[in-house]
N, C-alpha and C positions, 0 to 999 in steps of 0.2 A: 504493500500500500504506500509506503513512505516512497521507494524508489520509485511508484508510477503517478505520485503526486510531483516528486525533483523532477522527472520526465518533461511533465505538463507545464511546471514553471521554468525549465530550461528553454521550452521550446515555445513559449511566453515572450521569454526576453531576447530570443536569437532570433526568431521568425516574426509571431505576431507585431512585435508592438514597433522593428524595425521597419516591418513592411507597412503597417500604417502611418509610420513617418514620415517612409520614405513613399508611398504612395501621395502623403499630402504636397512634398516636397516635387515630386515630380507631374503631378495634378497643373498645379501652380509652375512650374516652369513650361509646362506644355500650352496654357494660359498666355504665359507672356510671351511664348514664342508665336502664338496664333499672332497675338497684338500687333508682335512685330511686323508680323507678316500682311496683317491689314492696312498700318500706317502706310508699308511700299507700296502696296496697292493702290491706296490714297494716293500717294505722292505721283505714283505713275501717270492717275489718273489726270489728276489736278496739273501734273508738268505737258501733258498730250496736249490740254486745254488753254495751258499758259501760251504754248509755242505757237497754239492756232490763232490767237486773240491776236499775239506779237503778230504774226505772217498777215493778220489779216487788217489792224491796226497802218501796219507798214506799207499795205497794198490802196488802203486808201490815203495815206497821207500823199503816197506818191501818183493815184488820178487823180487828185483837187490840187494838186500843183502842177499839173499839166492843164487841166484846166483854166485855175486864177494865172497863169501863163497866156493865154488866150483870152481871156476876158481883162487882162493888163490891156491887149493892143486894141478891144473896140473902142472906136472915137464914133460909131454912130447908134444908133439903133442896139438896143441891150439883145432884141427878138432873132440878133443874125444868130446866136450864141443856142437859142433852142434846139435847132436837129443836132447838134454836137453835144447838148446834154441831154434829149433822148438817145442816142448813138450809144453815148456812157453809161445810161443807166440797162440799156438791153443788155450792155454786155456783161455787167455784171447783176445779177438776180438778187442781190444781198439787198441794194438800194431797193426801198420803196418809193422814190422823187430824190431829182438834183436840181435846185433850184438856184438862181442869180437877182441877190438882193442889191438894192442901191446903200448905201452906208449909213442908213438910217433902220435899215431892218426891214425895207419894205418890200414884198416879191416882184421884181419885174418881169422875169420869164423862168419857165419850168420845165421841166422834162412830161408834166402833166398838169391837168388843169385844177386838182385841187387845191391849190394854194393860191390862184390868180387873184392878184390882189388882196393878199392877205399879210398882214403887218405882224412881223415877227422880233420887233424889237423888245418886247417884253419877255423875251428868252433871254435864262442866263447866260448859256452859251452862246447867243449871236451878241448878249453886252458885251464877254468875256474877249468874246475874238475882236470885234471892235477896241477895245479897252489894248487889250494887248498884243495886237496883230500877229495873232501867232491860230495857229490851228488849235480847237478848241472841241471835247467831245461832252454829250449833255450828261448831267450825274444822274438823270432819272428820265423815265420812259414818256413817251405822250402817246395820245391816241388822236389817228386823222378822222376828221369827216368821214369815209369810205370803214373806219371800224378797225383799221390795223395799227397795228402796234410799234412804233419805230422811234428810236433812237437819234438825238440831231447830233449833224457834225459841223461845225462852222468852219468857214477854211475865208481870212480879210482877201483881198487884191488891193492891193497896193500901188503909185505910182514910182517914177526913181526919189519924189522931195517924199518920198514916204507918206504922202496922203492916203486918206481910206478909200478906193472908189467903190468897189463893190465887195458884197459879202456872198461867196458861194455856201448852201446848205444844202448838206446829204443827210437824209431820213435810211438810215441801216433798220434792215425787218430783224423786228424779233423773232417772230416764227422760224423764218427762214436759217438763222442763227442758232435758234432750238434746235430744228432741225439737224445741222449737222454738226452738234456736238453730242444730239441723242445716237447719230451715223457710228460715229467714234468708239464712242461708250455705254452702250444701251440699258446696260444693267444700272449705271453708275445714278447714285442717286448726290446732284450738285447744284450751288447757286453759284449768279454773278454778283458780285459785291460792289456798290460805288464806294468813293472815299469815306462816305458816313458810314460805312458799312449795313446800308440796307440791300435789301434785291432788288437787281435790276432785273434780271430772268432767271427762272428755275427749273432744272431736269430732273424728272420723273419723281417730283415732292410730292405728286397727290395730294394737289392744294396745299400743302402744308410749307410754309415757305420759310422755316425755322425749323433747326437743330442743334444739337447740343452740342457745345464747345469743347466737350471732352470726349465725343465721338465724333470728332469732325478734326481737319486740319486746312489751314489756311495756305494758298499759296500765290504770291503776290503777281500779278502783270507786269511787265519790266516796261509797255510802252503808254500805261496809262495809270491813273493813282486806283486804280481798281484788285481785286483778289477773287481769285477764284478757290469757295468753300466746300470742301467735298466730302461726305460724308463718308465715315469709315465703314466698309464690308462687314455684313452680319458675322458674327462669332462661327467656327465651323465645329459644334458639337463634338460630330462622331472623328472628324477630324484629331480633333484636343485628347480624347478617348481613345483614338487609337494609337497617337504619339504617348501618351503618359501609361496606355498598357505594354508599350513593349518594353520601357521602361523598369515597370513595376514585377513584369514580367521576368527578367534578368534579374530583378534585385531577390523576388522569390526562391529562383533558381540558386544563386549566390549564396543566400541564407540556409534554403535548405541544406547546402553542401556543408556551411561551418558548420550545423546543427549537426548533422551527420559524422564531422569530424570530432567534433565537443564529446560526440556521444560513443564513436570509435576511442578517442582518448581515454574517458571514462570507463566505458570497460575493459582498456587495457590495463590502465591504473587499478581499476578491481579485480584484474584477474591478477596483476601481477601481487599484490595488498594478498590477496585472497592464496596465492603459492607460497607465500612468505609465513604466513599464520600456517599453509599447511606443513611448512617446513616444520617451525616452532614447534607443531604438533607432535611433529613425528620425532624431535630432538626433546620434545617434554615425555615423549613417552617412551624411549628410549631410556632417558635418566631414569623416569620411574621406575621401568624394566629393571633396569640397571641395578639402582637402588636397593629394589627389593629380591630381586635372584642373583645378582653376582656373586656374592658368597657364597650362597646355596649352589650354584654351580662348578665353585671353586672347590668346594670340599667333596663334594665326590670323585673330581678330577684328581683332586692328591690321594685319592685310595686307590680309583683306577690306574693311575702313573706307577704307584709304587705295588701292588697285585702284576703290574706289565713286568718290571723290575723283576722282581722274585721269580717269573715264569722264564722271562728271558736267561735267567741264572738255572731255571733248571732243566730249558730245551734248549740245548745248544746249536741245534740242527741250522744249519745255512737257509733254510729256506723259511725255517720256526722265526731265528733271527731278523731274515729279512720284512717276514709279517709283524714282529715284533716296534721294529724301526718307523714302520709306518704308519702304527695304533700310535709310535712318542708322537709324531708327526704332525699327527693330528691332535694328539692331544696339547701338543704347543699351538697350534692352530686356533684351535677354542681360545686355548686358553689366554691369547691374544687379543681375540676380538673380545671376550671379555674384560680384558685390560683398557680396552677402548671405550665400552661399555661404560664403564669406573668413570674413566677421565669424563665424557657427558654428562655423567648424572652425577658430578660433587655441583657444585653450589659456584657461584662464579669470583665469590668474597674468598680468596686465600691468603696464607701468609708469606710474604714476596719479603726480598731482600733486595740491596743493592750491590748489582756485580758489574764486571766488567765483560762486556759481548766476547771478547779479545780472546781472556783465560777462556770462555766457555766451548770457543771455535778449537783453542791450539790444544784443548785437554780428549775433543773429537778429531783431531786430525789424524794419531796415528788410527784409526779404524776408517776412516774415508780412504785412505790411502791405502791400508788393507785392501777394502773393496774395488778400490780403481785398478790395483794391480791385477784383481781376478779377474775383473771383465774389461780389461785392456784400454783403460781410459786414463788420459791425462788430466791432473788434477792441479790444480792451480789455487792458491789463496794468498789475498792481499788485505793487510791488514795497517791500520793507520798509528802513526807512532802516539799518537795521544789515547790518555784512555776513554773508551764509550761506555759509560755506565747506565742502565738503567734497571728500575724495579720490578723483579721477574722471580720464579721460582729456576733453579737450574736442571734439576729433572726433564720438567716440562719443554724448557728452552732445545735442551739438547734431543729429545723425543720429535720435537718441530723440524729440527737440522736434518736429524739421520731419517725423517719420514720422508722429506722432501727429496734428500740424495740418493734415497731408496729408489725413488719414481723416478729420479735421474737415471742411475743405472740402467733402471730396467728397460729405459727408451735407448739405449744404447749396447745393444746384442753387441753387434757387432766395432764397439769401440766407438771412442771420440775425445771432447774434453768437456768433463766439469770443473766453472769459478766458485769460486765463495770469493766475494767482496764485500768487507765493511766498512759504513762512512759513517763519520760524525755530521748533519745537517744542522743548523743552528738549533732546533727545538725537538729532532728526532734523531733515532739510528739507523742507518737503510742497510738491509742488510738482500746482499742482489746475488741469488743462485741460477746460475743459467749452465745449458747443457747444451749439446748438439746433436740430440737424438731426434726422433722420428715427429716430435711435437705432436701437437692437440689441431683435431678439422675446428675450421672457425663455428660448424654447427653445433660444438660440443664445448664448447671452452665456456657455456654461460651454466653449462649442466655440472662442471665439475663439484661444486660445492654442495649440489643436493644430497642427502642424506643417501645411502645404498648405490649412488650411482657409480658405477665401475665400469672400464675398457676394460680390465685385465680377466683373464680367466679365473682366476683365485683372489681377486679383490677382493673385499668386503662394503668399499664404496662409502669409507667413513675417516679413514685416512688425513686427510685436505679439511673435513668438518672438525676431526679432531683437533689438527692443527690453526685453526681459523678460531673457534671455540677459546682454543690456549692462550692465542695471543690478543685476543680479545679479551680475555681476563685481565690482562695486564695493560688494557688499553693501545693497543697494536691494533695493527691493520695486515692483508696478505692480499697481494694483487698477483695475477699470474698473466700472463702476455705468453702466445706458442703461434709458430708459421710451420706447417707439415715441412717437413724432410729437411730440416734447418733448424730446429731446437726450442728449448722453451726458457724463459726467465721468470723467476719468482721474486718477487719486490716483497720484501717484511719491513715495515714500521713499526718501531718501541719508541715510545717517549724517554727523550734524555734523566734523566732525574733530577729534579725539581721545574720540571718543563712539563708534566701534566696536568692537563686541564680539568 
């Protein structure tokens, strides 16, 4: 119950509540990225409309100056000037009338008859262009007699002493304007702005000739004090939805993998937690073993030993004898791994001294040596002229050496060399036994220390625990490092004396 509640709250805080985070997070940038994407849109739009206005601004500035070009040289009759501005206004469609005022505002001749005789000085643009002889466009729309909708443009004519003679005016159609900038951008819903910023025309508002400044972006006309306002592109829902799911998407995916990994670490952490206890077990129960039958095993074996004795004294036969040899054999056998037995199951609190590693190595070397001589190995030992002391029992110490050089040997059938080297370290003593026997496969070097685990055919697979055990009493450590068909090194650490912690 407890680990399938950790489960649920693991995966809580690795999954859930990132992905709702991270969902809001990427909700919201898939938002602002739509936004973005509507202002260019805007902007596209609105620059399409800026350039047509300029192009078309600039088209008429240049016929009403071919024109007040021509209406500069009449000195008779204003009416010669009519068929040349009908002429101008068929060719362009945009004009609804181009008219020729006298410098009073009054119409003298048109391209049509709506204005004949009609007094247009009460416009601000025909004031304007009088006032300042300069070409002049109206900020606001009018409507003719006929119903249409049109836009004045004033263009002065002038003499060389700069007097005003006549005022040419062009009526631009709105419709016709509408028209082809609904051609352009049909969806696009946009007004024209005069300098007050009211409307002067509107595409596809559906009456509504107002929108909001924060869904809208402005963009100015370079040839008039005018702006064209364009509202920004509806939101695209499934669009937003579909950029922040592939997002959210990945981050899922992502999640679920640490979740997975959390949860992979986890049980490896409890299984390894979970080998370690069952090590413990089996080294708790061993001692107890220990504890309570070693004796008991031990005294039978001193009666059977010495019953072998007396028999072997009274069958003397070569073959009696040899059966004989093999019952001792084994009965040091036993009586070994019971001695192992022992060492596991005392208590870890003993009574230690302080010695010197030095004496304890050179009082075991004449039997190293012994040994290297029988199985044809070169033995080597380096020893440091200072003394290394630390608090140790010597028994134990030396049961650690020759268990170790034991294992040496026996990776070494066929010869080699075993070191013993000891150092003094500022706060420990390393003591580094290395050989060049057949070493340990890398799949086996993590098993060495499990309780019963043995390569050898007559191990006992407690060897290495015994020795690991020992010097762990004494606050030591044993590391072992092996490469197959190259040898193995064994690392011991003791604390110097008065260097434990």
């Amino acid at each position: 119950m407890k680990s399938r509640f950790g489960n649920v709250l693991l995966y809580v805080f690795i999954v859930i509540i990132p992905a709702m985070i991270g969902s809001f997070f990427f909700l919201m940038n898939a938002v602002e990225h739509n936004e973005e994407s509507r202002i260019n849109e805007a902007k596209w739009i609105g620059s399409i409309h800026q350039r047509s206005w300029d192009q078309f601004i600039s088209e008429t500035v240049t016929a009403l100056e071919m024109l007040s070009l021509t209406a500069g040289t009449v000195n008779t009759d204003p009416k010669e000037l009519e068929p040349l501005l009908q002429q101008a206004m068929q060719m362009d469609p945009r004009y609804g009338g181009i008219y020729l005022l006298d410098n009073t505002g009054k119409v003298l001749t048109g391209s049509n008859q709506f204005l004949t005789d009609s007094d247009l000085s009460d416009k601000e643009y025909i004031k304007e262009a009088s006032r300042t002889k300069d070409i002049i466009i109206s900020n606001n729309q009018e409507t003719l007699t006929n119903g249409q909708t049109v836009i004045g443009i004033g263009k002065p004519v002038a003499n060389e002493d700069g007097e005003l003679l006549f005022i040419i005016a062009a009526h631009m159609r709105v419709d016709y304007v509408q028209n082809i900038m609904r051609l352009l951008t049909p969806d696009a819903k946009l007004s024209v702005l005069n300098s007050e910023g009211k409307s002067i025309m509107d595409i596809n508002m559906d009456g509504d000739s107002t929108f909001s400044d924060n869904n809208s972006i402005s963009i100015p006309i370079d040839r008039l004090p005018w702006s064209v306002k364009v509202e920004l592109p509806e939101r695209d829902l499934f669009e937003i939805i579909k950029d922040a799911a592939q997002y959210i998407l990945v981050m899922l995916i992502i999640t679920h993998i640490l979740f997975l990994l959390i949860k992979y670490l986890n049980l490896k952490k409890q299984a390894q937690n979970e080998k370690k206890e069952n090590e413990l077990q089996k080294l708790e129960l061993v001692g107890t073993l220990a504890a309570s039958t070693a004796h008991e095993i031990r005294n039978p074996l001193t009666g059977i030993r010495g019953l072998i004795q007396l028999l072997s004294e009274k069958y003397t036969n070569k073959q009696d004898q040899y059966y004989f040899s093999v019952i001792n054999d084994e009965i040091s056998r036993i009586n070994e791994i019971v001695s192992e037995f022992l060492i596991l199951g005392k208590p870890t609190a003993q009574k230690t001294e302080t010695l010197d590693l030095r004496n304890i190595i050179l009082e075991l070397e004449p039997l190293i040596i012994s040994e290297a001589n029988l199985n044809n190995v070169h033995f080597h030992i380096f020893l440091p002229d200072v003394p290394v002391k630390a608090d140790c029992t010597k028994d134990q110490i030396k049961q650690v050496i020759l268990n170790i050089t034991k294992n040496a040997f026996e990776s070494m059938e066929n010869g080699g060399e075993l070191t013993i080297k000891l150092s003094r370290l500022p706060t420990k003593a390393q003591l580094k036994i290395t050989d060049t026997g057949y070493g340990i496969p890398e799949s086996e070097i993590e098993k060495i220390f499990n309780p019963f685990y043995t390569s050898k055919d007559a191990g006992t697979g407690l060897g290495l625990v015994v020795c690991r055990r020992i010097l762990q009493s004494f606050g030591g450590e044993i590391f072992i490092t092996s490469k197959e068909n190259k040898g193995t090194q064994v690392d011991i650490f003791l604390p110097l004396q008065n260097h434990q912690k």
